[in-house]
LOPA-88097 format. One line per 2 residues: number of its first residue (from 0); their letters; for each residue y, z, x of C-alpha. Coordinates in nm, 3 decimals. Layout:
<bavexs>
NUM) A) Y,Z,X  ...
</bavexs>
This chain:
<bavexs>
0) XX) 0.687,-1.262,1.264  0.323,-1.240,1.238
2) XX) 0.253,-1.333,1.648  0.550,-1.094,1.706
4) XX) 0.380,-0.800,1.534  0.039,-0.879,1.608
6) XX) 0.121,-0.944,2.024  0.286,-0.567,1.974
8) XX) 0.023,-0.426,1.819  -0.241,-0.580,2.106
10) XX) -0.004,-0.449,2.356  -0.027,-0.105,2.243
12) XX) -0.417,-0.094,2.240  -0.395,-0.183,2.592
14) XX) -0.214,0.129,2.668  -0.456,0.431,2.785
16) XX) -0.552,0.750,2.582  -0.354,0.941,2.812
18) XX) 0.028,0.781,2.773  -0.061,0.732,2.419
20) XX) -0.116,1.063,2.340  0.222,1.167,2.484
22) XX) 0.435,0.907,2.259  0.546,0.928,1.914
24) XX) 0.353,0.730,1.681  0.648,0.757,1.419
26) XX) 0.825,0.533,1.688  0.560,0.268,1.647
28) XX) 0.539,0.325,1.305  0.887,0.277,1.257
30) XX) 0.896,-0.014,1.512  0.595,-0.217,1.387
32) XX) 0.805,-0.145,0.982  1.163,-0.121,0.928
34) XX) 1.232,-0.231,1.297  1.032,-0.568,1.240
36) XX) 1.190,-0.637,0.904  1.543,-0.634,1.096
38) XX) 1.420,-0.870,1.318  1.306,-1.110,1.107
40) XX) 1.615,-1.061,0.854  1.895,-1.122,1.163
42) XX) 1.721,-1.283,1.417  1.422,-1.496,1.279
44) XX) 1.570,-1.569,0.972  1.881,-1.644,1.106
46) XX) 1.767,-1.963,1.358  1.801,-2.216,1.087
48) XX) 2.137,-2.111,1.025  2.216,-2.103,1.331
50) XX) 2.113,-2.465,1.435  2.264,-2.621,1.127
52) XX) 2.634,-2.461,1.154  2.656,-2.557,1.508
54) XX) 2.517,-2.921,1.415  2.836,-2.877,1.111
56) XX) 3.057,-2.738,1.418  2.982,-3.039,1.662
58) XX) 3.002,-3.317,1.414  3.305,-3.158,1.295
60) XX) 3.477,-3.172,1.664  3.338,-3.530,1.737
62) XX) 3.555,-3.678,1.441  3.845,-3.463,1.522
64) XX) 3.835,-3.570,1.892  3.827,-3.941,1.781
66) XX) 4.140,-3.902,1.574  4.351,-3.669,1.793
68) XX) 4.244,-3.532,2.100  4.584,-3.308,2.114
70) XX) 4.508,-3.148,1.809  4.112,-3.117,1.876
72) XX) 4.238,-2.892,2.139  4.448,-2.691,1.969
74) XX) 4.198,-2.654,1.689  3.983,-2.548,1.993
76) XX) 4.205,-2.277,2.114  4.272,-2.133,1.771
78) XX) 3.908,-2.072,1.726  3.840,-1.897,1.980
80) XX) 3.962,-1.565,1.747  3.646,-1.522,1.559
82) XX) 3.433,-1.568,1.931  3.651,-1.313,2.031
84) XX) 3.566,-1.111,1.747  3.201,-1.108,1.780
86) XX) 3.216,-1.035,2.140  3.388,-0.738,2.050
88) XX) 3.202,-0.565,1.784  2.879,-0.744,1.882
90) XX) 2.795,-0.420,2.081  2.865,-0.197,1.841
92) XX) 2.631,-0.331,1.556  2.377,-0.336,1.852
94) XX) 2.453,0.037,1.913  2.402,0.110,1.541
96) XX) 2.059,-0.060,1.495  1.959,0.141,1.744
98) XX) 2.107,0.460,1.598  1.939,0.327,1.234
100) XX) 1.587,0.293,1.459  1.622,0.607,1.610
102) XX) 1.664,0.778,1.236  1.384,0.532,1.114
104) XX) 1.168,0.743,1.376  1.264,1.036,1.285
106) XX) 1.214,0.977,0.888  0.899,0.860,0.915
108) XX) 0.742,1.154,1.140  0.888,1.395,0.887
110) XX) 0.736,1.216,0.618  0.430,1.212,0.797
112) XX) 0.443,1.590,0.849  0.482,1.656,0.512
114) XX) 0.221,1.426,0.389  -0.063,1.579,0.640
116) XX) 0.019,1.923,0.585  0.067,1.872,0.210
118) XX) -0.281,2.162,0.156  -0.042,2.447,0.364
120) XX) 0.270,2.353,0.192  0.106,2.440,-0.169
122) XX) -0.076,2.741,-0.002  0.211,2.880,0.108
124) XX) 0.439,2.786,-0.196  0.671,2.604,0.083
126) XX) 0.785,2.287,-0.138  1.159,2.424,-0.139
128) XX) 1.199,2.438,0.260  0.955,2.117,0.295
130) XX) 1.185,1.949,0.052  1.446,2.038,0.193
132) XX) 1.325,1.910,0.561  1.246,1.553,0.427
134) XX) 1.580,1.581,0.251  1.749,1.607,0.592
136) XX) 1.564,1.339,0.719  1.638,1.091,0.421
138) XX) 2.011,1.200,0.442  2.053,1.143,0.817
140) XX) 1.890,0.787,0.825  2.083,0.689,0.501
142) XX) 2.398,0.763,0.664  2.318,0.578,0.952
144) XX) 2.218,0.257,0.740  2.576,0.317,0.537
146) XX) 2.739,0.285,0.859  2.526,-0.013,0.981
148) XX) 2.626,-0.166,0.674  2.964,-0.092,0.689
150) XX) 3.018,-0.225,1.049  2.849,-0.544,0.925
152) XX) 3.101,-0.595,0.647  3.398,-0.512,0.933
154) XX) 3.251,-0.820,1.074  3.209,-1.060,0.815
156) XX) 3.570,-0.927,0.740  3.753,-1.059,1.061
158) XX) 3.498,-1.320,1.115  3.677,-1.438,0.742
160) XX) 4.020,-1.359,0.817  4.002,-1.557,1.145
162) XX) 3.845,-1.799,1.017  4.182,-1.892,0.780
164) XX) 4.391,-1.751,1.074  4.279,-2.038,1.276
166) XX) 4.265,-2.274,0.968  4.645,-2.217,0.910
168) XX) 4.726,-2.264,1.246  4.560,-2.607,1.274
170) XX) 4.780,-2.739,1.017  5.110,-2.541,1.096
172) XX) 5.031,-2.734,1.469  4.989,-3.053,1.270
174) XX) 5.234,-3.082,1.053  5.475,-3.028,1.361
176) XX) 5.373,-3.294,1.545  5.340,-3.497,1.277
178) XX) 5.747,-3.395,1.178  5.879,-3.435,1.573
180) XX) 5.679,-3.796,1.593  5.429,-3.720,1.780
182) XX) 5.207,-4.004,1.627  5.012,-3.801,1.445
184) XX) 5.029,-3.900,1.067  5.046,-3.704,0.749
186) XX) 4.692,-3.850,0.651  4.558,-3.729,0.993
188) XX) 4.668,-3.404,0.941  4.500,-3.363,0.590
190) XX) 4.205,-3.520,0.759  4.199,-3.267,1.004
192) XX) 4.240,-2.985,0.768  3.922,-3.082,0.610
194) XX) 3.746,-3.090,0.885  3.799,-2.771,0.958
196) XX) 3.653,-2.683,0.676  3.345,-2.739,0.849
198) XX) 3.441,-2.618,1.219  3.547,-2.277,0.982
200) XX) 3.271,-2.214,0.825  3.027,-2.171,1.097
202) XX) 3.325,-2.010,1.329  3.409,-1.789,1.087
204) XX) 3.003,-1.661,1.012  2.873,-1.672,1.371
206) XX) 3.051,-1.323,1.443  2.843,-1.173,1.227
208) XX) 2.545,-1.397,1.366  2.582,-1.325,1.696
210) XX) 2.621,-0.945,1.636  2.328,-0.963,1.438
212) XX) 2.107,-1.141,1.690  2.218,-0.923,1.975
214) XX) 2.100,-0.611,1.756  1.745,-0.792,1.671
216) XX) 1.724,-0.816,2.056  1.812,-0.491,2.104
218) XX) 1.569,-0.348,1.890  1.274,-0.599,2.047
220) XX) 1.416,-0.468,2.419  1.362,-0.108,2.285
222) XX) 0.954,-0.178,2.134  0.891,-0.359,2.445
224) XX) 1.032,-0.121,2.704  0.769,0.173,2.496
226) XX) 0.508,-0.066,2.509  0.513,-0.099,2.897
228) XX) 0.530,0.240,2.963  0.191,0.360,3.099
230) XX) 0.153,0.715,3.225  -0.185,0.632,3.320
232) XX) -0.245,0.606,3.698  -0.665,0.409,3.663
234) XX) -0.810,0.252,3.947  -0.958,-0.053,3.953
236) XX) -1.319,0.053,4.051  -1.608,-0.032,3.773
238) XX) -1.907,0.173,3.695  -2.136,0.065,3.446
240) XX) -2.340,0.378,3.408  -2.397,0.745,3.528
242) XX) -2.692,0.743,3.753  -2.640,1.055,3.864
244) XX) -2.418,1.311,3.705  -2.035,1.424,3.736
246) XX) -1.937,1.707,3.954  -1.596,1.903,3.997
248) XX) -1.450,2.006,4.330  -1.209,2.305,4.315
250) XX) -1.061,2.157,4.060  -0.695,2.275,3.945
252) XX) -0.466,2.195,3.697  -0.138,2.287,3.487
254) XX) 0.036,2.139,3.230  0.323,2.294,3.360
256) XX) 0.413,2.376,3.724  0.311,2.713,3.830
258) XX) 0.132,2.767,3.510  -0.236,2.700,3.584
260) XX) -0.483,2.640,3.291  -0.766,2.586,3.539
262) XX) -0.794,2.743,3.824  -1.045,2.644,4.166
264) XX) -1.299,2.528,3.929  -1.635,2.380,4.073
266) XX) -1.928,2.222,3.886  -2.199,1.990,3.840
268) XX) -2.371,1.839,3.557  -2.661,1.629,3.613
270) XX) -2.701,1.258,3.462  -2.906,1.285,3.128
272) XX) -2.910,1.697,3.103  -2.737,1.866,2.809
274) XX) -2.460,2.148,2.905  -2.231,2.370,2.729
276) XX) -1.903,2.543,2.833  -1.786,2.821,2.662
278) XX) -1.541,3.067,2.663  -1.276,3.244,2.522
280) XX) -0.957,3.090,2.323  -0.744,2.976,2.584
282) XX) -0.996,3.024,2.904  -0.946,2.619,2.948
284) XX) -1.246,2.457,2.791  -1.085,2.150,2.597
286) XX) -0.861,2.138,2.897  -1.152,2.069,3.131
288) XX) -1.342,1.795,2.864  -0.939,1.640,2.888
290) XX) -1.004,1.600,3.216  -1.318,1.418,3.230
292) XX) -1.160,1.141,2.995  -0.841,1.134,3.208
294) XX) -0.610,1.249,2.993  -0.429,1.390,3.206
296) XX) -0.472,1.277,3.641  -0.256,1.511,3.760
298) XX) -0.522,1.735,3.887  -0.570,1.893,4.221
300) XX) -0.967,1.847,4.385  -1.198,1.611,4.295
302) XX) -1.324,1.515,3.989  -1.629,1.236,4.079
304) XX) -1.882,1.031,3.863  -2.161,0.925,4.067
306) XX) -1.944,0.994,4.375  -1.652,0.773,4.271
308) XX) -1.324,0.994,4.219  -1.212,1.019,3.878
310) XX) -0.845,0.836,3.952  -1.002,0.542,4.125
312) XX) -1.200,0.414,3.826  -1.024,0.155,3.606
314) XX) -0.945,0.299,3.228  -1.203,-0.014,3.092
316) XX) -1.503,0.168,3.282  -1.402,0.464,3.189
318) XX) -1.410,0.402,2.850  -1.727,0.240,2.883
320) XX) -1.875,0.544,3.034  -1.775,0.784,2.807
322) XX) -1.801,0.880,2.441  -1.622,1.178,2.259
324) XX) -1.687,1.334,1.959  -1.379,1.591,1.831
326) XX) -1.324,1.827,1.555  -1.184,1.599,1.336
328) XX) -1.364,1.263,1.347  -1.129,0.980,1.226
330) XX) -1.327,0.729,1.000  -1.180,0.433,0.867
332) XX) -1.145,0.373,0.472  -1.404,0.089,0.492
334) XX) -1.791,0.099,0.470  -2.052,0.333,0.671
336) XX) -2.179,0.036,0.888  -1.849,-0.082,1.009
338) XX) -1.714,0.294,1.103  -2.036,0.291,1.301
340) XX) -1.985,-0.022,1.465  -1.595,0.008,1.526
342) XX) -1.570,-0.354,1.355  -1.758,-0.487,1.656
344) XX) -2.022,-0.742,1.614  -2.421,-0.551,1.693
346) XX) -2.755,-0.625,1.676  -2.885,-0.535,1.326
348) XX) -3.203,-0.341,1.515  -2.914,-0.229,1.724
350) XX) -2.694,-0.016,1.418  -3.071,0.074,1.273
352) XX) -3.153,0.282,1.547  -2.854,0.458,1.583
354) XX) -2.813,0.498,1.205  -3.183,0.616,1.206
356) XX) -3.074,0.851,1.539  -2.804,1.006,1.387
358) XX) -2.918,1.062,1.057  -2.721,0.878,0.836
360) XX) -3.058,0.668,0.684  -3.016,0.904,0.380
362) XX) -2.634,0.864,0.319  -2.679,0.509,0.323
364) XX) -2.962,0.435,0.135  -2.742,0.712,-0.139
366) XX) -2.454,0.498,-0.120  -2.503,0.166,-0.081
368) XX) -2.441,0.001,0.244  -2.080,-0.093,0.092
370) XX) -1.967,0.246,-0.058  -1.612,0.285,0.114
372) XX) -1.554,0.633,0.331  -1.190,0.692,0.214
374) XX) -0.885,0.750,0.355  -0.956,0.918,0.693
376) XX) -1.301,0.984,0.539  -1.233,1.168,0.253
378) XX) -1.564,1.072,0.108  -1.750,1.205,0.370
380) XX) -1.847,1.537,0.399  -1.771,1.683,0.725
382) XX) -2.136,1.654,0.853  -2.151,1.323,0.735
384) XX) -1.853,1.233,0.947  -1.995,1.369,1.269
386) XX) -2.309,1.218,1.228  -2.070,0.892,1.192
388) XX) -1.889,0.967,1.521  -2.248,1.060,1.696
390) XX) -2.391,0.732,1.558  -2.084,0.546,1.752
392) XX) -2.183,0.728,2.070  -2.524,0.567,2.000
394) XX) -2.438,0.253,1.937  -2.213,0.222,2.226
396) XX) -2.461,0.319,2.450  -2.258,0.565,2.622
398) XX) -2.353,0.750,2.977  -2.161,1.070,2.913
400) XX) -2.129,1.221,2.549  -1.809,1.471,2.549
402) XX) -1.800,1.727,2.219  -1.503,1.948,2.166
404) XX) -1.590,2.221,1.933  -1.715,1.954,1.673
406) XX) -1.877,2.164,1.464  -1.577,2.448,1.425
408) XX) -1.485,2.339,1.067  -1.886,2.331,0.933
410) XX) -2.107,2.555,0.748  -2.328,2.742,0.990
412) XX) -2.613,2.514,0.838  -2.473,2.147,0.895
414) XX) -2.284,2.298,1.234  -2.667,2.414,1.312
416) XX) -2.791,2.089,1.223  -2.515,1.863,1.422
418) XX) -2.529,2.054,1.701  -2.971,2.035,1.695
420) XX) -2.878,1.645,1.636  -2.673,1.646,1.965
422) XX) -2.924,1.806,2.147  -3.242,1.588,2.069
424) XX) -3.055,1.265,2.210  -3.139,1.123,2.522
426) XX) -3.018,0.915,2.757  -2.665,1.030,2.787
428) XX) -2.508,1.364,2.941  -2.390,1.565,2.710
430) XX) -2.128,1.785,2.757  -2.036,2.006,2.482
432) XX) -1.784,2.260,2.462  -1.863,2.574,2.187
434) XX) -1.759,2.865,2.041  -2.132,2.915,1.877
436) XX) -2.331,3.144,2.056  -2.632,3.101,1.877
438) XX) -2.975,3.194,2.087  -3.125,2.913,1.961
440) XX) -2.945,2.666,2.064  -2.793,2.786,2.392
442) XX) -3.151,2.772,2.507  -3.199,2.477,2.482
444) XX) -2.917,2.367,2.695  -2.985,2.303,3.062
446) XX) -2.698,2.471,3.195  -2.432,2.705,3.025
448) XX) -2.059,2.719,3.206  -1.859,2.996,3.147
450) XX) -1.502,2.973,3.126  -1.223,3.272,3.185
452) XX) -0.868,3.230,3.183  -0.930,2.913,3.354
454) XX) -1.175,3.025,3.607  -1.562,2.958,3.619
456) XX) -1.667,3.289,3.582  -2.063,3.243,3.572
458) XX) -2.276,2.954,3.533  -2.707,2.889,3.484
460) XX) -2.934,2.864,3.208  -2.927,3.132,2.900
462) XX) -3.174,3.335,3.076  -3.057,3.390,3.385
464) XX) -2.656,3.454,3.232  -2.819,3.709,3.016
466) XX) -3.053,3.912,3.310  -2.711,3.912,3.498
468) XX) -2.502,4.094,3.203  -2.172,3.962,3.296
470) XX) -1.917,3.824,3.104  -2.168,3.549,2.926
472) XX) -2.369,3.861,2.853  -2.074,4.043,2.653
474) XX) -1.961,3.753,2.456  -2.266,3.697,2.325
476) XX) -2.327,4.054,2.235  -1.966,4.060,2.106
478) XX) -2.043,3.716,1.880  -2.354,3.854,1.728
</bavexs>
């Protein structure tokens, strides 16, 4: 069970941010959980069984066939009820572990839901109708394991009954032939009625068995069909760094069809320079840093890093190339160094310098090299966390440094401070999309794009957007 799990769990890292971010992790969840312990209970537990009744089975039928081949075969024949059986209901205990995995799914998302948005439920006094929600959930999945259950006892059930079914008819068949002098003695039949004892036993369990098993396969067909889905269409070409800077060519894209959310956009940002987009809500700016980590290929124009389209490069360069750094920054419950390092295995002068970089020398030397983050970081402030997730950039050594309105949640002093942080590194592009338009920081930017309703409406330095007094030049009048 361990290999099984652990050869899933590998399988899904392989799969790219982009088809990943359009599954359900409540199906993995659920899969890698209450899946897995079905598996194991009827199909890995189950092998040992399995060889030792049909060991019983076959011994059984060797010593009947050297006593009385004529009633070997009709022993034969009679057992072939309880095959019958499980070939019939087989399919429908597969259908129902499916049905149970499908409300597993379901049950856990909900639960996950609640869990996550457990600060708006007591802010908005919603604990009836969330209760109520999870309540559903539980409901439907426990019905669905009632009727798994059920089915399985249906099966045992005949499996049983034609087990004796077949029993009785062995010795109604020999105790004729033994009465019209066939040859076959009293003390034959007897013998042959005990062994059947042991030709029952397993007959009469494998329908339950082999329904069992068929399920466990059915629920390992359903993890690894998900896992082999990729929506990601990478190339195989490598880069190992940006020499010399990313530029769109009108560039278009929708998530739905005929429903632009970027429209004929065209751009350049040079290798090593610091630029920001901004915009209004909705003018496309997260849309277009999606882009540049392939999220989503299904873009019209060119998007090309050192003059190698987008598409063509293989996810593992990609992902070399580029760094991102989010509103929320996930960090690990584990220690400072290793959310830094991702686990990985650095140079200690290595993590120095990009603790020292990104600030964090003070929170370490606070809290002790071991102090624990946390669940998701929980005892981190949210400085402290991006200052974790710029350190990883760092340490990675990443070309191209993507930010997507990371400092949205801070105080205007630690958002001030993050964002100054971002700007002093060098070495990487940094592309950073904002919804601060403070002076003193937008001039230090080389380039500012601005974004509206999905079009580039003006680009250039702070300077030269505010001489022009277009839109960049009302925003920022609006914003201060």
């Amino acid at each position: 069970m361990r290999q099984y799990k652990e050869l899933a769990f590998q399988k899904l890292t392989e799969k790219s941010i982009a088809s990943f971010r359009d599954e359900s992790t409540a199906a993995y969840l659920s899969a890698l959980t209450n899946d897995a312990a079905s598996v194991e209970a009827d199909y890995l537990a189950q092998q040992l069984a399995v060889i030792t009744k049909t060991v019983t089975f076959f011994g059984a039928l060797f010593m009947m066939l050297w006593y009385s081949p004529l009633l070997t075969a009709i022993a034969v024949g009679v057992t072939a009820l309880p095959l019958a059986a499980s070939l019939l209901t087989g399919g429908r205990l597969q259908a129902a572990e499916k049905q149970v995995s499908e409300r597993n799914r379901d049950f856990t998302a909900a639960l996950s839901d609640c869990l996550s948005g457990f600060a708006v439920v007591k802010t908005f006094k919603a604990e009836r109708e969330i209760f109520q929600l999870f309540a559903e959930s539980n409901r439907a999945l426990e019905q669905e394991k009632f009727s798994r259950r059920r089915l399985k006892v249906l099966i045992g059930t005949i499996g049983a009954v034609t087990g004796l079914v077949a029993q009785l008819g062995v010795f109604l068949a020999g105790a004729w032939l033994a009465l019209s002098g066939s040859g076959l003695t009293a003390g034959t039949v007897i013998l042959f009625v005990n062994l059947m004892n042991f030709m029952i036993g397993p007959v009469s369990e494998l329908p339950a068995l082999l329904a069992g098993r068929r399920a466990a396969l059915g629920l390992i067909g359903k993890l690894a069909d998900a896992l082999e889905k990729d929506g990601s269409a990478g190339g195989s070409r490598t880069l190992s760094r940006l020499e010399h800077g990313i530029e769109l060519r009108d560039v278009s894209f929708g998530y739905e069809a005929g429903k632009d959310v970027l429209r004929h956009v065209s751009a350049r940002f040079e290798a090593g320079r610091a630029y920001a987009i901004v915009g209004g809500s909705g003018s496309g700016k997260s849309t277009l840093l999606n882009l540049l980590l392939a999220e989503n290929t299904g873009y019209r124009g060119s998007v090309l890093l050192d003059g190698t389209e987008l598409r063509e490069l293989s996810p593992e360069a990609l992902y070399g190339l580029m760094s991102v750094i989010q509103q929320n920054v996930f960090v690990f419950n584990a220690s400072i160094r290793d959310n830094v390092s991702m686990f990985r295995e650095f140079p200690q002068e290595a993590q120095d310098e990009a603790i020292r970089r990104a600030h964090l020398r003070e929170l370490l030397d606070a809290r002790g090299a071991d102090y624990l983050c946390g669940e998701n970081g929980k005892g981190l402030s949210g400085g402290e966390k991006q200052r974790v997730s710029i350190a990883r950039s760092l340490l990675k050594k990443s070309s191209v440094l993507l930010v997507d309105e990371a400092t949205a949640a801070l105080d205007v002093q630690t958002a001030h401070q993050v964002s100054s942080d971002i700007l002093n590194l060098t070495g990487m592009t940094r592309i950073v999309v904002t919804h601060s338009l403070e002076e003193a920081l937008l001039r230090r930017y080389d380039g500012i794009f601005v974004l509206k309703n999905g079009t580039l409406a003006e680009s250039g330095s702070f300077d030269e957007l505010m001489q022009r007094k277009g839109y960049f030049y009302a925003l920022f009048t609006v914003a201060q």
